[in-house]
ROTOR-964856 format. One record per residue (C-alpha): residue number from 1; residue in one letter; x, y, z. Coordinates in steps of 0.05 Angstrom, whole numbers, plus 5000, padded with zeros to 4 digits. Layout:
BEGIN
   num   residu      x      y      z
   NUM        a      X      Y      Z
...
END
This chain:
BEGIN
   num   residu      x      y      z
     1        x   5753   5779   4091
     2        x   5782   5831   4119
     3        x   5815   5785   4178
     4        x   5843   5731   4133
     5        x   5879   5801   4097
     6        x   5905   5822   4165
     7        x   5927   5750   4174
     8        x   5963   5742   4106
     9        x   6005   5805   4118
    10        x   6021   5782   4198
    11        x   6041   5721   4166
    12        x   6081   5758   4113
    13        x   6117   5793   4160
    14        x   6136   5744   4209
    15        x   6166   5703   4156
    16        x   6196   5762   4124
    17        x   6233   5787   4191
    18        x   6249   5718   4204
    19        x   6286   5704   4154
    20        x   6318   5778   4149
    21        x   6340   5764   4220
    22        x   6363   5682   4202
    23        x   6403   5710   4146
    24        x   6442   5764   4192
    25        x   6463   5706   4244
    26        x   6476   5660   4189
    27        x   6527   5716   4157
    28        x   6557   5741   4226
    29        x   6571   5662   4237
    30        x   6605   5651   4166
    31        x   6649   5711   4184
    32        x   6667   5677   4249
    33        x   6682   5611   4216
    34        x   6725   5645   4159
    35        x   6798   5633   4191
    36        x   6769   5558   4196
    37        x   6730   5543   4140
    38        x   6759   5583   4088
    39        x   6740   5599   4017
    40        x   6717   5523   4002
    41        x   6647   5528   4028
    42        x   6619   5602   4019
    43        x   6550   5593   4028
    44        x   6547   5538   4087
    45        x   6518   5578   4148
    46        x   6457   5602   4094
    47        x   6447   5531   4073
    48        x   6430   5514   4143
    49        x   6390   5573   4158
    50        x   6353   5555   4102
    51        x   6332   5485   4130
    52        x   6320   5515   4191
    53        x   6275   5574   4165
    54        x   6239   5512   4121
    55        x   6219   5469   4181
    56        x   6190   5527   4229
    57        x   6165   5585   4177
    58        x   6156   5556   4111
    59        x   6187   5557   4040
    60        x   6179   5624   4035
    61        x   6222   5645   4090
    62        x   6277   5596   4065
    63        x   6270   5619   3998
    64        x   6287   5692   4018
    65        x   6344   5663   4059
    66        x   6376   5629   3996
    67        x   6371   5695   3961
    68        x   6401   5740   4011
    69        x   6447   5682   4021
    70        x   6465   5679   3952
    71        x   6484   5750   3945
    72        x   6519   5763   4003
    73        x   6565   5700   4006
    74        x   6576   5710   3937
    75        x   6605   5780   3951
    76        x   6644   5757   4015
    77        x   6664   5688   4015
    78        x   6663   5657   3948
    79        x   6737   5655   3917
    80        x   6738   5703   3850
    81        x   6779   5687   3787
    82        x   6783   5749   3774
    83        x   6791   5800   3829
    84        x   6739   5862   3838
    85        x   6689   5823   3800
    86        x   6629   5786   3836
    87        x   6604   5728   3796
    88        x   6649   5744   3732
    89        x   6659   5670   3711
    90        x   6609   5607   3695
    91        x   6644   5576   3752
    92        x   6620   5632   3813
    93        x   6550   5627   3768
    94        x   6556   5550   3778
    95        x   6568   5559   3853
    96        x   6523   5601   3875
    97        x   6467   5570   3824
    98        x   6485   5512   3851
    99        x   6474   5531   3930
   100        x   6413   5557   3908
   101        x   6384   5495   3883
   102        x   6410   5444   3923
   103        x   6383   5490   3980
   104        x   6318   5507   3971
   105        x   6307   5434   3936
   106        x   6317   5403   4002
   107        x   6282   5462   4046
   108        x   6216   5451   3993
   109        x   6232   5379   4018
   110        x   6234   5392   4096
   111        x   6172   5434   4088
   112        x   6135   5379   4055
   113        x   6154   5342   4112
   114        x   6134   5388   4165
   115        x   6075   5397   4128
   116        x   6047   5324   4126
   117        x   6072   5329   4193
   118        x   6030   5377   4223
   119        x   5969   5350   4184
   120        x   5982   5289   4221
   121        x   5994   5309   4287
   122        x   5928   5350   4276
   123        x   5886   5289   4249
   124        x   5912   5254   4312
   125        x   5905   5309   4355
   126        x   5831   5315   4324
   127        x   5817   5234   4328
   128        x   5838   5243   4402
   129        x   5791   5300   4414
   130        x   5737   5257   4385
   131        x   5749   5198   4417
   132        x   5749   5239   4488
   133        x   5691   5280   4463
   134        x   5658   5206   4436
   135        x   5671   5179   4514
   136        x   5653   5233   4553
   137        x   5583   5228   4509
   138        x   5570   5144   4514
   139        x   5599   5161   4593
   140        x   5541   5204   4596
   141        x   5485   5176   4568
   142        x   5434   5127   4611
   143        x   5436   5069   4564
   144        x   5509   5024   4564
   145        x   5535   5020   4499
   146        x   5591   4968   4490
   147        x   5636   4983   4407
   148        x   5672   4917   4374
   149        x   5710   4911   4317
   150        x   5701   4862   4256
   151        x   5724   4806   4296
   152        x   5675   4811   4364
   153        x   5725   4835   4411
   154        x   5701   4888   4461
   155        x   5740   4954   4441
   156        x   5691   4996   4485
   157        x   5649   4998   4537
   158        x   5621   5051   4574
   159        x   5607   5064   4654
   160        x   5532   5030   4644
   161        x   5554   4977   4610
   162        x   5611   4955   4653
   163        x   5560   4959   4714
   164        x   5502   4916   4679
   165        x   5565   4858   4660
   166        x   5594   4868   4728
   167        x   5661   4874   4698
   168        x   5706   4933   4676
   169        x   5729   4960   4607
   170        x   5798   4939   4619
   171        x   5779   4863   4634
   172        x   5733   4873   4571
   173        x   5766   4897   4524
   174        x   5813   4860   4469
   175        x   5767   4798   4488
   176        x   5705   4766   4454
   177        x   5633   4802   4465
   178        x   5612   4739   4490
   179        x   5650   4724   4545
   180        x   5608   4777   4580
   181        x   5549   4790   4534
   182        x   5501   4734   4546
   183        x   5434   4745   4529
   184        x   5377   4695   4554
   185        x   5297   4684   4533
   186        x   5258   4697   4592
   187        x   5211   4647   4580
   188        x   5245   4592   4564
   189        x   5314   4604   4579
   190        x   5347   4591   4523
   191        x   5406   4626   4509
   192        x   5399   4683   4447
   193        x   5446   4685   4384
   194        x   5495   4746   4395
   195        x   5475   4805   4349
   196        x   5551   4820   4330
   197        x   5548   4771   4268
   198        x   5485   4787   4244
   199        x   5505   4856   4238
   200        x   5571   4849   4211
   201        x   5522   4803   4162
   202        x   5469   4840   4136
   203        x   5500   4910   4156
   204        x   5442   4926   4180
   205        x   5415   4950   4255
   206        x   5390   4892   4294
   207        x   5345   4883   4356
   208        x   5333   4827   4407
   209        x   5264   4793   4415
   210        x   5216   4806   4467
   211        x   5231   4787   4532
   212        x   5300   4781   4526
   213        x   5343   4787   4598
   214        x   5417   4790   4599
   215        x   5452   4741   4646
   216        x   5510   4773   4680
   217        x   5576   4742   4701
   218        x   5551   4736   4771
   219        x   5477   4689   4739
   220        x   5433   4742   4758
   221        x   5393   4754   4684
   222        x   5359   4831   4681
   223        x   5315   4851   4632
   224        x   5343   4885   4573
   225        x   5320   4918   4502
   226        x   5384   4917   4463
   227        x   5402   4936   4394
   228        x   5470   4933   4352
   229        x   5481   4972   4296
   230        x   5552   4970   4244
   231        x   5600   5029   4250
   232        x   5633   5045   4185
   233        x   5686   5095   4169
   234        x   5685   5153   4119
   235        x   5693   5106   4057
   236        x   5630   5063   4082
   237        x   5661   5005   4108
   238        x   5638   4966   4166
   239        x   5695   4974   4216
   240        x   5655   4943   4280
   241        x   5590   4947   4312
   242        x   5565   4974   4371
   243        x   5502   4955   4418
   244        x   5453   5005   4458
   245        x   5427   4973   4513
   246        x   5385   4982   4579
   247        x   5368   4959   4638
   248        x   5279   4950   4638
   249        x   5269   4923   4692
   250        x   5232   4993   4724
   251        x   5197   4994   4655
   252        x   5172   4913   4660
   253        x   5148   4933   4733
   254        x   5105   4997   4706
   255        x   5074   4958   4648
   256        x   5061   4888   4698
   257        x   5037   4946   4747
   258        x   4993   4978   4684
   259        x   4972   4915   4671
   260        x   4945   4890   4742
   261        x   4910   4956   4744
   262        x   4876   4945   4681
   263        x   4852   4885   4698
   264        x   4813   4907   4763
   265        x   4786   4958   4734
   266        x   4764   4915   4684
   267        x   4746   4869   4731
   268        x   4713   4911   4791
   269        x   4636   4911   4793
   270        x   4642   4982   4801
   271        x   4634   5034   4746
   272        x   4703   5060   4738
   273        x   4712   5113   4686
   274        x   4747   5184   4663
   275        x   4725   5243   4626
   276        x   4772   5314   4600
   277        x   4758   5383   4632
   278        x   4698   5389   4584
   279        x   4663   5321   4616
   280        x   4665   5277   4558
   281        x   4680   5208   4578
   282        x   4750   5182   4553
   283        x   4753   5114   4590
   284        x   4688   5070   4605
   285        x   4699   5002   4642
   286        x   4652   4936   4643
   287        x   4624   4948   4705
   288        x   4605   5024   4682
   289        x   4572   4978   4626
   290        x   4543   4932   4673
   291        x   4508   4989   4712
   292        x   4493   5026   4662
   293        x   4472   4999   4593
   294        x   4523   5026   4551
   295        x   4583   5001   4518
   296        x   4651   5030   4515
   297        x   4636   5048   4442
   298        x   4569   5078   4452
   299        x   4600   5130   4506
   300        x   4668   5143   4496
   301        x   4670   5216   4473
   302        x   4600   5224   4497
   303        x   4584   5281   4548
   304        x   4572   5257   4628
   305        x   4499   5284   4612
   306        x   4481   5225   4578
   307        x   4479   5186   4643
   308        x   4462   5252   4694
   309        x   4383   5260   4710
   310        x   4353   5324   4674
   311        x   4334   5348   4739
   312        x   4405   5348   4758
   313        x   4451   5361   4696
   314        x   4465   5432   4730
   315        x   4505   5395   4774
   316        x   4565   5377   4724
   317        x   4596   5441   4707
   318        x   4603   5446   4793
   319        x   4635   5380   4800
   320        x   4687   5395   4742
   321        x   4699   5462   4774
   322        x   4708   5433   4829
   323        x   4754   5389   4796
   324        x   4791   5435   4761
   325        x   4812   5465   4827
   326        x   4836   5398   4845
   327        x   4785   5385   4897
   328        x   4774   5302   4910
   329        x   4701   5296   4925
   330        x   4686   5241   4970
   331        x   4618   5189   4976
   332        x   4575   5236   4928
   333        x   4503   5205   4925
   334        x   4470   5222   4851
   335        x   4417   5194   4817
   336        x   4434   5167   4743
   337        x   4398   5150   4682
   338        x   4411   5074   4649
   339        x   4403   5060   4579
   340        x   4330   5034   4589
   341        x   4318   5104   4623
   342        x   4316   5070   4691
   343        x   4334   5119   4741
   344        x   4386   5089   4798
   345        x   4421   5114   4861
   346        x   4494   5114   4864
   347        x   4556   5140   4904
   348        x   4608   5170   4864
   349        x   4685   5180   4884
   350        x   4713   5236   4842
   351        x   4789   5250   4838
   352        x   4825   5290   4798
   353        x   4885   5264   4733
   354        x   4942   5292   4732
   355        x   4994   5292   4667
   356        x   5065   5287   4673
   357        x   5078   5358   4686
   358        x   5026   5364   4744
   359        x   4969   5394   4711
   360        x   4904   5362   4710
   361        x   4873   5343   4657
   362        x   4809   5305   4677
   363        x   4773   5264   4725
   364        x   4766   5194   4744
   365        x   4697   5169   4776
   366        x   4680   5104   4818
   367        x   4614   5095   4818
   368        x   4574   5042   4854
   369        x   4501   5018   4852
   370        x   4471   5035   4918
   371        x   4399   5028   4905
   372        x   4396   4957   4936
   373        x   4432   4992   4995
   374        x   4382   5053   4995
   375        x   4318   5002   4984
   376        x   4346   4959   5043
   377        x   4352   5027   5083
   378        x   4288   5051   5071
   379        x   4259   4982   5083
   380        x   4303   4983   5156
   381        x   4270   5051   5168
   382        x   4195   5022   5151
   383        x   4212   4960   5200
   384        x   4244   5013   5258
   385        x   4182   5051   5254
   386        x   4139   4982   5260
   387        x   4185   4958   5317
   388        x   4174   5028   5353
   389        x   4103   5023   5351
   390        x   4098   4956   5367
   391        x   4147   4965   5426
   392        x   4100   5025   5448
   393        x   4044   4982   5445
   394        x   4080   4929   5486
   395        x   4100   4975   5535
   396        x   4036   4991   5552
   397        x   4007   4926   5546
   398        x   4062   4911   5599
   399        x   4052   4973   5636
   400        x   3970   4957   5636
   401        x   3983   4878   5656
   402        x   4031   4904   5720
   403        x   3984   4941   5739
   404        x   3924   4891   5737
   405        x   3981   4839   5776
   406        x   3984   4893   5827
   407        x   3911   4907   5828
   408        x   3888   4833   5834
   409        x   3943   4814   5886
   410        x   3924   4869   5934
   411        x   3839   4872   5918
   412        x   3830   4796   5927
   413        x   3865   4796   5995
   414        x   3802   4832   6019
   415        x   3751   4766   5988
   416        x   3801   4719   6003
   417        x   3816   4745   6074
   418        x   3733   4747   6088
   419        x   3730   4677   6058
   420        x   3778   4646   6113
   421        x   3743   4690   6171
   422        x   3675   4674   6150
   423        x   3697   4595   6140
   424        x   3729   4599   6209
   425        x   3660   4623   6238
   426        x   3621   4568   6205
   427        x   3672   4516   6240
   428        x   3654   4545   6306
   429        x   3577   4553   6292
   430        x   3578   4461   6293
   431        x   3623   4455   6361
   432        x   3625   4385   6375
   433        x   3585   4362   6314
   434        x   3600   4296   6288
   435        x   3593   4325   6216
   436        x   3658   4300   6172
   437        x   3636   4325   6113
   438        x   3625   4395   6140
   439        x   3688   4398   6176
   440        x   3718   4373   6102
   441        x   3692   4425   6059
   442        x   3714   4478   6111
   443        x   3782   4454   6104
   444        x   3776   4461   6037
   445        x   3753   4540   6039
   446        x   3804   4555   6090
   447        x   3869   4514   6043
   448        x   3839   4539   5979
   449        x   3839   4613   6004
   450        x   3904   4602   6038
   451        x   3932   4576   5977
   452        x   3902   4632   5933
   453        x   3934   4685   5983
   454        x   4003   4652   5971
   455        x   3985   4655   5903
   456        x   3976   4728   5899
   457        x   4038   4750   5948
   458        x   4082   4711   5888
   459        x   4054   4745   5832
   460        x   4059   4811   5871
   461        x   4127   4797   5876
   462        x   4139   4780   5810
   463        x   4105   4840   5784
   464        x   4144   4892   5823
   465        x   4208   4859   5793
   466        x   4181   4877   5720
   467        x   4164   4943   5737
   468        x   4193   4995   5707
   469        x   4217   5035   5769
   470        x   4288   5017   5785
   471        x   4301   5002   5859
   472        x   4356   5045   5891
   473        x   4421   5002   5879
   474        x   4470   5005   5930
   475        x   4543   4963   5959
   476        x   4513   4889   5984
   477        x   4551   4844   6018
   478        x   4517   4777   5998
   479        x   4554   4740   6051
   480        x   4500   4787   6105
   481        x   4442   4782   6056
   482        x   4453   4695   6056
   483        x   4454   4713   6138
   484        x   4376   4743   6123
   485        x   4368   4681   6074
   486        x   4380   4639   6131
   487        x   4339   4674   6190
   488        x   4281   4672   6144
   489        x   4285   4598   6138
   490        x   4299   4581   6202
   491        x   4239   4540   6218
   492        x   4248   4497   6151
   493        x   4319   4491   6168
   494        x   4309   4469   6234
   495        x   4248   4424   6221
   496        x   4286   4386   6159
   497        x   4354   4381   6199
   498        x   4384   4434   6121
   499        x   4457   4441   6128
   500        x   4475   4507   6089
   501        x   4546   4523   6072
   502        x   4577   4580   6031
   503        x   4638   4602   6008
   504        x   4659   4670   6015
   505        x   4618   4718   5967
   506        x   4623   4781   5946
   507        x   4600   4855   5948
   508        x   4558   4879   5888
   509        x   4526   4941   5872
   510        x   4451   4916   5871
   511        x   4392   4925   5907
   512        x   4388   4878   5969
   513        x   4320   4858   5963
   514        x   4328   4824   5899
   515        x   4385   4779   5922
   516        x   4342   4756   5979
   517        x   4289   4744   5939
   518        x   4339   4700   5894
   519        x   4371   4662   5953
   520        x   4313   4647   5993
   521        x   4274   4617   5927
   522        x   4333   4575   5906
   523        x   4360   4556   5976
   524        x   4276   4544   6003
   525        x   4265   4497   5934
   526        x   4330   4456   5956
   527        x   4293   4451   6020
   528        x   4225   4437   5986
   529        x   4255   4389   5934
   530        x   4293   4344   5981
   531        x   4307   4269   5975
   532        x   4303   4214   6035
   533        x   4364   4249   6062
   534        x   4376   4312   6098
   535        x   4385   4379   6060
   536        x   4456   4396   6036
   537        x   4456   4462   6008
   538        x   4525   4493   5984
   539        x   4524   4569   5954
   540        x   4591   4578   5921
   541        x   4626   4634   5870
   542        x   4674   4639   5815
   543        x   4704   4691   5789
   544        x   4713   4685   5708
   545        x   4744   4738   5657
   546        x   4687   4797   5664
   547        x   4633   4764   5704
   548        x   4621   4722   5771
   549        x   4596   4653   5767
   550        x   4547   4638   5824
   551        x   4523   4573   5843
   552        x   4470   4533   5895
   553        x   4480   4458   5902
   554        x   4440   4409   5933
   555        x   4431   4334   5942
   556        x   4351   4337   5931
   557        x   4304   4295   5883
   558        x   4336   4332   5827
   559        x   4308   4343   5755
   560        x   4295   4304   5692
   561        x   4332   4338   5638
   562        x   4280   4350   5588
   563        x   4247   4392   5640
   564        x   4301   4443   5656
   565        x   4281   4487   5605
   566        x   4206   4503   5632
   567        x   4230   4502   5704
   568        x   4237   4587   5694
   569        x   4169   4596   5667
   570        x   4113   4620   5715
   571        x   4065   4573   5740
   572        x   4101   4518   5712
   573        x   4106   4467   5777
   574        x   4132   4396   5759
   575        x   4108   4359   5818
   576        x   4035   4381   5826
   577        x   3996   4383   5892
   578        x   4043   4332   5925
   579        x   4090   4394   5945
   580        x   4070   4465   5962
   581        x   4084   4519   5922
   582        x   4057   4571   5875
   583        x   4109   4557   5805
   584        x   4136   4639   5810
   585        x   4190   4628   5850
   586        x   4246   4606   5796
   587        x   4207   4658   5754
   588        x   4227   4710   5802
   589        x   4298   4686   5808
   590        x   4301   4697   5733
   591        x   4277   4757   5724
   592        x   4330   4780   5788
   593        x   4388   4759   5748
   594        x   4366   4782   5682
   595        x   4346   4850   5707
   596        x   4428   4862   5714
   597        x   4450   4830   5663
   598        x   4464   4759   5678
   599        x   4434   4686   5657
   600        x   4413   4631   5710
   601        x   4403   4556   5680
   602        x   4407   4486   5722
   603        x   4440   4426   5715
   604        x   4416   4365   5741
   605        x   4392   4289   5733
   606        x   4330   4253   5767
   607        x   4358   4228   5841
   608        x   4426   4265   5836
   609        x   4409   4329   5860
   610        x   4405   4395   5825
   611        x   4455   4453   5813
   612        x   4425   4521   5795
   613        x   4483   4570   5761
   614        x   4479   4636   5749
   615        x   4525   4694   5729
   616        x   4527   4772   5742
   617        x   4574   4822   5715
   618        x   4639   4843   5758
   619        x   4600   4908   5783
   620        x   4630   4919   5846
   621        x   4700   4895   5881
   622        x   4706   4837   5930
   623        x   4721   4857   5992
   624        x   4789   4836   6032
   625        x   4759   4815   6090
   626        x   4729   4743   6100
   627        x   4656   4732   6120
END
């Protein structure tokens, strides 16, 4: 109150001093203009400050100009009928009366003027404000907002908007909404009425359907929610519209994304649910009911208890501390309690929720039945523990039959060996006796008991190979051990006219022994096995991706392939008494190439000759120079 006083008497004042001071110039300029102007127009330089004071202070200030005015030109410059008299006659009260009116008639007039003037230049001054302050605002804002008028032409359009319709406010505006508002169904691609008239209509606000996409001046269509609303001015009357609308195409993605994740949780076989900080269940999936018992209804709001073994419900509040300190806790095996009281094992994922500001507010769980897992398991365990014992008792079955092979090979030499002296004796007892039966049935001792000792040297040999000792391994060059190969057959070589060729072969880290055992049964069998031609034997090597492939070739009798699988087994001969031999020796090759890791098989046909393959791993190098 005291401030609008303060403001009155400023006021007051300036308009007082102002026209004090317009007054003083206006007199000073009337005595100037005397010798010119004369007594004819006394009061002209007041009627014009008058004006002036009207149009910049008020009517106040030119009403205190008129008086002053008034009384000084009246003294000074107005023409007297009679002398020494101021305003003596009706026609000096006429004059000055009439100054007085005509002046401050048309300064009430100029103020009226300036008046409606300034209110003016203020209301536009104010609508300009607005319509910055209403820019700067839709500018602003995330969602575009486009303003027409009654007839659907674009008055406004903001920065959003102009960037969804790919075009600019100044293309836009003065021309129809829907030259650049188009608005599209998504599913069927229809194009949508325009909201404008139904607006302008009903007056009402207006929305599009659901899945409505606006299709830009460029084709490309983008998701939108719009609505258009009428603007009306202070009387109520519509006066345009304008639409509010975004862009949802992050928003479709999120709900399609909200979706698909609904749907395999929904879907998963797994129990997938969430419980608050006080672990009661909030979310509860089909496969939680699957596992479980219990329906969404029946636990939702229900503590984690319900499911958790009594034995182990002290467990809870540890996890949801645990929780709480947002700790993820990984594969955690618990045992559960189903609706039917069944007791199951399960591993449990638990994570912690967070809520849009960070914090967490619960827990989500993935459980999974494991108790066909922990049955299998415990079934593997029973069958590991059966498979151990019966591998112990193999072992020493193994370990007891070696060492009856060795104790049979070596203590029926001594039998056999007195059986051949003692039969050689009795031949030498007859000398000269004409008995063929005798001399028969000594043969027969001396071939059966030479046989038997040939026997027992094979299955010694094959014995020590399955013994459990390993032989010192060391670098062989195969190409010298094929060299002993060959010494040791020299007689059979020479006797059958063999021809043995080899390619070069390579040095492996084995035990030489072994390999001559290998070479001198395959190469003596071609030797053994041989048709009405001479012997051809051919050793040769390949060398595949991790392994050498080894084979021996020969032009021999050859083998009827539904035999080539039982040519490896002990004892097993094919040929019976017709040809020598005890049936170990392709035994003993097998169990050579076996023993480091490698497979032998044959190929052959009856009368084509017979090639026996067999591979070893790449243990050693080849060496660079030739054999």
């Amino acid at each position: 109150m005291n401030e609008q006083a303060e403001d009155r008497r400023k006021r007051f004042l300036i308009n007082f001093t102002a026209a004090i001071a317009a007054t003083a110039a206006a007199t000073i300029v009337r005595f100037a203009i005397a010798p010119f102007a004369g007594p004819a127009v006394p009061f002209i330089t007041y009627f014009v400050a008058a004006l002036i004071l009207a149009w910049y202070y008020g009517f106040f200030s030119a009403v205190l100009c008129v008086a002053f005015g008034s009384a000084i030109g009246s003294r000074y410059f107005l023409i007297h009928d009679e002398p020494g008299h101021v305003l003596a006659t009706s026609n000096d009260w006429a004059a000055v009366i009439g100054f007085a009116i005509v002046a401050l008639a048309i300064s009430l007039l100029l103020h009226l003027l300036r008046t409606a003037f300034d209110r003016r230049k203020a209301t536009e001054n104010a609508e300009r404000e607005q319509r910055r302050w209403f820019e700067a605002t839709l500018a602003s804002i995330g969602d575009a907002v486009i303003t027409t008028d009654l007839e659907g032409r674009v008055v406004h359009a903001n920065s959003v908007a102009q960037s969804l319709l790919g075009s600019t406010e100044r293309k836009m505006s003065g021309r129809p909404l829907n030259e650049f508002f188009r608005v599209i169904d998504e599913v069927s691609g229809e194009e949508l009425d325009s909201l404008v008239p139904a607006v302008l209509k009903t007056g009402n606000v207006v929305g599009l359907p659901e899945r409505s996409a606006l299709k830009s001046t460029d084709g490309t269509t983008i998701p939108i929610d719009d609505t258009a609303a009428p603007i009306r001015n202070a009387a109520g009357r519509i006066t345009g519209t304008v639409l509010v609308f975004r862009d949802v195409t992050a928003r479709r993605r999120a709900e399609e994304t909200v979706r698909l994740l609904a749907s395999i949780v929904e879907s998963s076989q797994d129990a997938i649910i969430t419980h608050d900080l006080n672990g009661r269940f909030t979310t509860w999936n089909q496969g939680a009911e699957r596992i479980f018992g219990y329906s969404a209804e029946e636990m939702i709001g229900q503590p984690a208890s319900r499911i958790a073994k009594v034995e182990t419900e002290n467990e809870i509040p540890e996890v949801l501390r645990r929780i709480q300190a947002g700790e993820r806790i990984e594969q955690y095996l618990a045992v559960r309690r189903t609706k039917s009281g069944q007791l199951i094992d399960v591993s449990i994922i638990i994570s912690p929720i967070y809520d849009e500001l960070g914090r967490i507010s619960g827990a989500s769980k993935i459980a999974r039945d494991i108790g066909a897992q922990v049955r299998a398991a415990a079934q593997l365990a029973q069958a590991n523990a059966a498979l151990k014992s019966s591998n112990e008792r193999l072992a020493r079955f193994n370990e007891d039959l070696e060492r009856f092979a060795f104790v049979a090979s070596h203590d029926l030499q001594e039998p056999l060996r007195m059986m051949t002296v003692y039969s050689q004796l009795l031949a030498r007892s007859f000398p000269g006796q004409p008995n063929g039966d005798v001399n028969k049935y000594i043969d027969y001792m001396t071939g059966g008991a030479r046989r038997m000792r040939e026997l027992l040297a094979d299955l010694l040999a094959f014995a020590e190979l399955g013994a459990r000792g390993e032989q010192p391994t060391a670098s062989t060059d195969l190409n010298l051990v094929l060299d002993k190969v060959t010494q040791n057959l020299r007689a059979s070589i020479d006797e059958t006219g063999a021809t043995i060729r080899a390619e070069h072969l390579p040095v492996v880290n084995v035990y030489e022994g072994h390999f001559i055992a290998l070479f001198q049964n395959l190469i003596s069998n071609a030797i053994k096995y041989r048709g009405t031609e001479k012997p051809e034997v051919r050793v040769f090597v390949e060398q595949n991706t991790g392994d050498w492939r080894f084979g021996v070739a020969d032009n021999g009798i050859g083998i009827e392939r539904e035999y080539l699988d039982r040519i490896f087994v002990p004892f097993k001969r094919l040929h019976g008494a017709n040809i020598p031999g005890s049936g170990i020796g392709l035994a003993i090759c097998q169990r050579v190439i076996e023993r480091y890791g490698g497979r032998i098989w044959a190929e052959s046909e009856a009368g084509r000759g017979s090639t026996f393959l067999f591979t070893l791993p790449q243990i050693a190098r080849t060496k660079a120079e030739g054999h």
